[in-house]
C-alpha positions in Angstrom: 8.4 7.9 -12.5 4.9 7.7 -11.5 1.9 7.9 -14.0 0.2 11.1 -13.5 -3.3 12.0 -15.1 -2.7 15.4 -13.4 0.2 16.7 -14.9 0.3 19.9 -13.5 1.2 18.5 -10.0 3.8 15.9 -11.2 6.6 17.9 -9.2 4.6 18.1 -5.8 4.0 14.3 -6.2 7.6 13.6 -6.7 8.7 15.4 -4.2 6.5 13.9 -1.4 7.6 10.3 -2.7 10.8 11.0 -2.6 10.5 12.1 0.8 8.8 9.2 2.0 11.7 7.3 0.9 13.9 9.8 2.8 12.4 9.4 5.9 12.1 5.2 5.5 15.7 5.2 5.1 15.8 6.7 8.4 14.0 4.6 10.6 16.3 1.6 12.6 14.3 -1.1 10.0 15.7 -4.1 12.1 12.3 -5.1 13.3 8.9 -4.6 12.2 7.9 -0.7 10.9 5.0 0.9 9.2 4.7 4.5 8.7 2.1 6.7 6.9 4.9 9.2 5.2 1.5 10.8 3.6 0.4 11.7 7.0 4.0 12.7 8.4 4.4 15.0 5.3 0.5 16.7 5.4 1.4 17.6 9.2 4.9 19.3 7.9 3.7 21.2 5.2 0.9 22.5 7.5 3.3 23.4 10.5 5.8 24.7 7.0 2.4 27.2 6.2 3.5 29.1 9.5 7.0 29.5 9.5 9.1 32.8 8.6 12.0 32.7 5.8 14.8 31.0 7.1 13.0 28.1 8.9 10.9 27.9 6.0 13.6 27.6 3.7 15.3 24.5 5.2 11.8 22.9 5.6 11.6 23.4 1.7 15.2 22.3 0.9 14.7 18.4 3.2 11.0 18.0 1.8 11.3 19.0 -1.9 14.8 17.8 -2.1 15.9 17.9 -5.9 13.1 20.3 -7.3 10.4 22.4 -5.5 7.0 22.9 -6.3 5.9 26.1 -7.8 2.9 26.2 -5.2 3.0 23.6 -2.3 -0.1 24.6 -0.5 -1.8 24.6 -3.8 -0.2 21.1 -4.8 -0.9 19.4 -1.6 -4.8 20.4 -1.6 -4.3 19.2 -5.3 -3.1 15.8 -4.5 -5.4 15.4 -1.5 -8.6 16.3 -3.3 -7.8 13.3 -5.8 -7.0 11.2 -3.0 -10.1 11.7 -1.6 -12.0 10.5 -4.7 -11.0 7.1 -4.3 -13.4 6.1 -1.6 -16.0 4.1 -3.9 -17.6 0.4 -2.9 -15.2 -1.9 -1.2 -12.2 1.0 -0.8 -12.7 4.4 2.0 -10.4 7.1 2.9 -10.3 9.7 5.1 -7.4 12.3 5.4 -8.0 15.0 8.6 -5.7 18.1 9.7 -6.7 19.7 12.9 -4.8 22.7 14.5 -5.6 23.2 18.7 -4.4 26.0 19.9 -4.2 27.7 23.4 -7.9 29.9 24.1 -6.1 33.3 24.3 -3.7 32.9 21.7 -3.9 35.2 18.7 -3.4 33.2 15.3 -2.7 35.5 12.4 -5.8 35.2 10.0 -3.8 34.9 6.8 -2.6 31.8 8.7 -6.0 30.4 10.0 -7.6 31.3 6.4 -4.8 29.0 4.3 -5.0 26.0 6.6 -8.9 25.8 6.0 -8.5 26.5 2.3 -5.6 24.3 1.7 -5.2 21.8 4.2 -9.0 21.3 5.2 -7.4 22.3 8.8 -10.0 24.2 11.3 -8.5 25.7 14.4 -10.0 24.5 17.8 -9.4 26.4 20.9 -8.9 25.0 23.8 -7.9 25.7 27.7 -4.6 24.4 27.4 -3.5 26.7 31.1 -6.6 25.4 33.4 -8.0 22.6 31.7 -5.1 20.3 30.4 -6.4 16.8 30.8 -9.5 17.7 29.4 -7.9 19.0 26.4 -5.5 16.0 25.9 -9.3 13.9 26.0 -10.1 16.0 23.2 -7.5 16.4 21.1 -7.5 12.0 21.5 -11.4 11.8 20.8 -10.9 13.3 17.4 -8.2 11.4 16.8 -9.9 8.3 17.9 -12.7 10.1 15.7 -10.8 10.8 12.3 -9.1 7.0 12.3 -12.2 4.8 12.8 -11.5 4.4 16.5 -8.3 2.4 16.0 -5.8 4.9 17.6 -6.6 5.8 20.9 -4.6 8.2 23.7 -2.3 9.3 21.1 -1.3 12.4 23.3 -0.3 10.7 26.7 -0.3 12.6 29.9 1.9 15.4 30.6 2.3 16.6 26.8 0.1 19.1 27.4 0.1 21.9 30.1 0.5 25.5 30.5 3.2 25.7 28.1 1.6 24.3 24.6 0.8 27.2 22.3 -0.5 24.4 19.4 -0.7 21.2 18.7 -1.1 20.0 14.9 -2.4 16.7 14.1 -2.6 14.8 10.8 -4.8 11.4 10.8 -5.0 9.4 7.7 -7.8 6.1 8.0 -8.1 3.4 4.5 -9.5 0.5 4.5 -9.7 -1.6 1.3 -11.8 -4.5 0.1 -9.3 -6.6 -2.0 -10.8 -7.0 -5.7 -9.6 -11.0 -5.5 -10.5 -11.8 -1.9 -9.0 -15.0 -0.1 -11.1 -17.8 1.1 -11.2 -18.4 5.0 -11.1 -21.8 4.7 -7.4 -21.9 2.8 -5.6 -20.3 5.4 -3.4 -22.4 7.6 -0.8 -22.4 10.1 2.4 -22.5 8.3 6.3 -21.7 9.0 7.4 -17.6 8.5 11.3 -17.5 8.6 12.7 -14.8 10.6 15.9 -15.6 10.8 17.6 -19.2 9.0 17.5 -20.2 12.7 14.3 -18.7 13.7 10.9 -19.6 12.6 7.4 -19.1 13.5 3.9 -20.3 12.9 1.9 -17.8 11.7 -1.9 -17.7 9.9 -0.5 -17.6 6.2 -3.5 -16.6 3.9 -3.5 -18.8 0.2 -5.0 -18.1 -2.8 -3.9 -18.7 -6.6 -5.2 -16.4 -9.5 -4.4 -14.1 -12.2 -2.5 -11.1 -10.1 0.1 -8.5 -11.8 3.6 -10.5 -10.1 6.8 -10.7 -11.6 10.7 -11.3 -10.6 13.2 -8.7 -11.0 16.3 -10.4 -11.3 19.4 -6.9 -10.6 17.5 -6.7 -7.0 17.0 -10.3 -6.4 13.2 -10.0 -5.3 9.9 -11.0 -6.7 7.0 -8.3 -6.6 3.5 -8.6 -6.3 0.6 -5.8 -6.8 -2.6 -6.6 -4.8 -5.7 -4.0 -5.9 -8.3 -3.0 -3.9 -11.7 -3.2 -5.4 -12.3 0.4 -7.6 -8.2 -0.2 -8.7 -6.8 2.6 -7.4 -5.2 1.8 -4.8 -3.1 -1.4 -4.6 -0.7 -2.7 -2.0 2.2 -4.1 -3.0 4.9 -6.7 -2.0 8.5 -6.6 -2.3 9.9 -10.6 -1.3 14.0 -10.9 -1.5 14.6 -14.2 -2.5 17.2 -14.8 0.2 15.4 -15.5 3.3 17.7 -12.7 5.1 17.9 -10.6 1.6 15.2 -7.5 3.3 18.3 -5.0 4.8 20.1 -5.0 1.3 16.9 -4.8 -0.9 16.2 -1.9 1.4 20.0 0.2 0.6 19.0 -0.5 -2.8 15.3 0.3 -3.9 14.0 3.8 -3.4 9.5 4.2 -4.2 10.7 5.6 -7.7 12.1 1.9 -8.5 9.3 0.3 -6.6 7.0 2.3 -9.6 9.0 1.2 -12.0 8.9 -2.4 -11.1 5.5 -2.5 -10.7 4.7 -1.0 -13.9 6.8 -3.5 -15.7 4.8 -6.5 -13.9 2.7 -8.7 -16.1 -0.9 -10.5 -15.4 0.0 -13.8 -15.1 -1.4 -16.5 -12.7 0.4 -16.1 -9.6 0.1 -18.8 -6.4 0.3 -16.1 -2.9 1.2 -16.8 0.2 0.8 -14.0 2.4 0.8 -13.9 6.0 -2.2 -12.8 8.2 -0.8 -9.9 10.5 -2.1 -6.6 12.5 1.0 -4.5 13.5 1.1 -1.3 15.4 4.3 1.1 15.3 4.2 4.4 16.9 8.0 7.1 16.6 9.5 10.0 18.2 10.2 12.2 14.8 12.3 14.2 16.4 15.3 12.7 15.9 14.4 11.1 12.4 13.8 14.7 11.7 16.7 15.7 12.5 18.6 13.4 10.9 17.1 14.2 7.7 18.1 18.0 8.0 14.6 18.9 9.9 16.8 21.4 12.6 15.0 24.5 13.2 11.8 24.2 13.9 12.8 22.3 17.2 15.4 25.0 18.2 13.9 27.3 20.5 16.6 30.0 19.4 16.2 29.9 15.8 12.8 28.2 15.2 11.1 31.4 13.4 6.9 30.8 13.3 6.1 34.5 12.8 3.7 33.4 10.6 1.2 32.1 12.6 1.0 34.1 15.6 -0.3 37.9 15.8 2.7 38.9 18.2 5.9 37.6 18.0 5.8 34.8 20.6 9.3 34.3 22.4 10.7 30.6 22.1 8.1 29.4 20.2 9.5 25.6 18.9 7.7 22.2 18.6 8.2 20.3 21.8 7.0 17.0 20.7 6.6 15.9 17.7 4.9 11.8 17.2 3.1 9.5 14.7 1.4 6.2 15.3 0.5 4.1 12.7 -2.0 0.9 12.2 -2.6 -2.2 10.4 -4.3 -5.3 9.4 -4.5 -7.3 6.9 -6.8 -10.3 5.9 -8.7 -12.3 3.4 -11.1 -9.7 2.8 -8.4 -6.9 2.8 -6.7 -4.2 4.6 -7.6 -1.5 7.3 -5.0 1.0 8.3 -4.1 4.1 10.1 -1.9 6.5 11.4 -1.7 9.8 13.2 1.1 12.5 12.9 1.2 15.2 15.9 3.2 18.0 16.1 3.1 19.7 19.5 5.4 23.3 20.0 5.4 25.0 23.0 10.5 -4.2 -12.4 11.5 -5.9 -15.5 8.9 -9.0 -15.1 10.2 -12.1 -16.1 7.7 -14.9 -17.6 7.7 -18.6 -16.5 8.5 -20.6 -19.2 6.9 -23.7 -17.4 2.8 -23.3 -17.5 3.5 -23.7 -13.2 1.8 -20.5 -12.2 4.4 -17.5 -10.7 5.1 -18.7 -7.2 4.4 -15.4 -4.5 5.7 -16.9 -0.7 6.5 -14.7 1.5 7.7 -16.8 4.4 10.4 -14.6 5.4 10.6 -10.8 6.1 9.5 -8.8 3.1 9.0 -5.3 2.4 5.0 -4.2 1.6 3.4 -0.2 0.6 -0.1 0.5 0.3 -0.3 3.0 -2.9 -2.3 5.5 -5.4 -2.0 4.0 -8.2 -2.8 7.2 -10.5 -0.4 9.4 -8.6 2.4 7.3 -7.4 1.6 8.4 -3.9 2.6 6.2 -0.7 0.0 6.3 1.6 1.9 4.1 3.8 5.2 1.8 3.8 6.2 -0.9 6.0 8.1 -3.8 6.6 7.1 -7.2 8.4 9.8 -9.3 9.4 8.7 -11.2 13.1 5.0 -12.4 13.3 
């Protein structure tokens, strides 16, 4: 499993990886795709802080799947306090809950006083009834705000309206220096593969030094760990070695074997190719929710949120539920984002030959950005058509 310096929290980390690979296995992954699951989880586990038992319950059972936590509020502020330590010279990260609620509405102070304790989460009020559009602007201004102005009109027009009780939004911003940064002037215009048929010019980034890589030979891929300067945070690469090999590298490797391999890579001189890209991905969760077990709190019968309101609010159930995510990556390194709303209403194996470990990704290949110390995704994705 992942290497943990905090021990204590070794079962909250777990469980949130193990989610995120949950909810990747979800998604259509016949295209391109990049999720924050980091940011899709923090937004659960706050909407999770309000729900009553049996809502709560299955919200426990699909998040912390094999083993729960003895204290998730406490093991999320736990693992997000660390997370936030890793913004140093070359490497900055900001994680930002928000709750908006409807100006009238009555939010139960044992509710209000654990999202600002735990989850760093303020409550706004705002005129959802008389002033809808010019809540929507700034509920999107922070947004915009919290993710260094790369996501923009995240809530569209007509979300909100007299009906929205709360809207809950996650927004997670990195952007990291890489410690071995890739000259300019070697990039050039070379073939990506997306299909044996199909092939694209694209701006393919070169550079050949000592880099953890390796080849793991039961799932037929070769990895590669990039750190960002500070290493704390890496990304890494997961390259099939069949040009069409991503969809059953996928069925087979979970973030608990991408840990694995990466701790069993070696330091070797390693000659990367990596394409130049910017992709931007944006999902409904409801239905990957739902498909994961995530029922209640969109049924407007059963969905039971008596904790966060004062009186018991008829039919209260998340209407809209959405996460957008960002990214770019370059010689100097890698900026990323995503928002999560929630609206209701290897084994490496050594070259013999002195050649250095040969890193191409010139067809579609599976890539995570990472915390190192806690074996946390920060974000997952998966680039297959330039």
């Amino acid at each position: 499993m992942a290497s943990h310096v905090n021990g204590s929290n070794v079962v909250f980390e777990e469980g949130i990886a193990n989610f995120s690979n949950s909810f990747y296995s979800k998604l259509d992954r016949t295209g391109n795709e990049f999720i924050s699951p980091y940011s899709i989880t923090s937004a659960l586990l706050l909407l999770m802080l309000g729900t009553g038992k049996t809502t709560k319950n299955q919200m426990k059972s699909v998040i912390f799947e094999y083993e729960e936590p003895d204290d998730i509020d406490q093991g999320y502020k736990l693992l997000n306090d660390e997370l936030l330590t890793r913004t140093t010279k070359g490497v900055s990260i900001s994680i930002a809950n928000r709750l908006f609620a409807r100006k009238g509405l009555n939010l139960l102070n044992t509710f209000s006083t654990k999202a600002s304790t735990y989850y760093g989460s303020d409550v706004e009020l705002l005129d959802f009834v008389t002033e809808a559009e010019k809540s929507r602007l700034t509920i999107n201004d922070w947004i915009s705000n919290n993710t260094n102005n790369i996501i923009k009109d995240m809530i569209r027009e007509g979300v909100i309206g007299a009906n929205t009780l709360v809207v809950l939004v996650n927004a997670i911003y990195f952007k990291g220096t890489w410690k071995q940064e890739f000259n300019k002037n070697d990039t050039t215009q070379r073939n990506f593969f997306v299909k044996a048929n199909e092939q694209k010019l694209v701006n393919m980034m070169y550079g050949e030094f000592d880099a953890k890589s390796g080849e793991d030979l039961s799932l037929d891929c070769k990895i590669l760990q990039l750190p960002y300067q500070g290493n704390q945070i890496s990304m890494v690469f997961v390259l099939p070695n069949s040009g069409d090999g991503l969809s059953e590298l996928e069925s087979k490797l979970t973030i608990d074997n991408v840990d694995s391999l990466v701790k069993g890579l070696k330091t070797q001189k390693t000659l990367i190719r990596i394409p130049k890209f910017t992709m931007t991905s944006e999902y409904d969760l409801k239905p990957i929710c739902t498909a994961l077990g995530l029922t209640e709190i969109f049924d407007e019968k059963n969905a039971d949120f008596s904790e966060i309101f004062e009186s018991n609010q008829t039919r209260v159930s998340v209407t809209d539920a959405r996460h957008k995510a960002y990214i770019e990556v370059n010689e100097e390194g890698t900026e990323a984002a995503a928002v999560t709303t929630i609206t209701f209403g290897v084994t490496s194996v050594q070259d013999p030959k002195p050649q250095p470990f040969q890193f191409v990704a010139d067809h579609p290949f599976l890539f995570l950005i990472q915390d190192d110390e806690t074996g946390t995704p920060l974000f997952i994705g998966r680039y297959a058509r330039p």
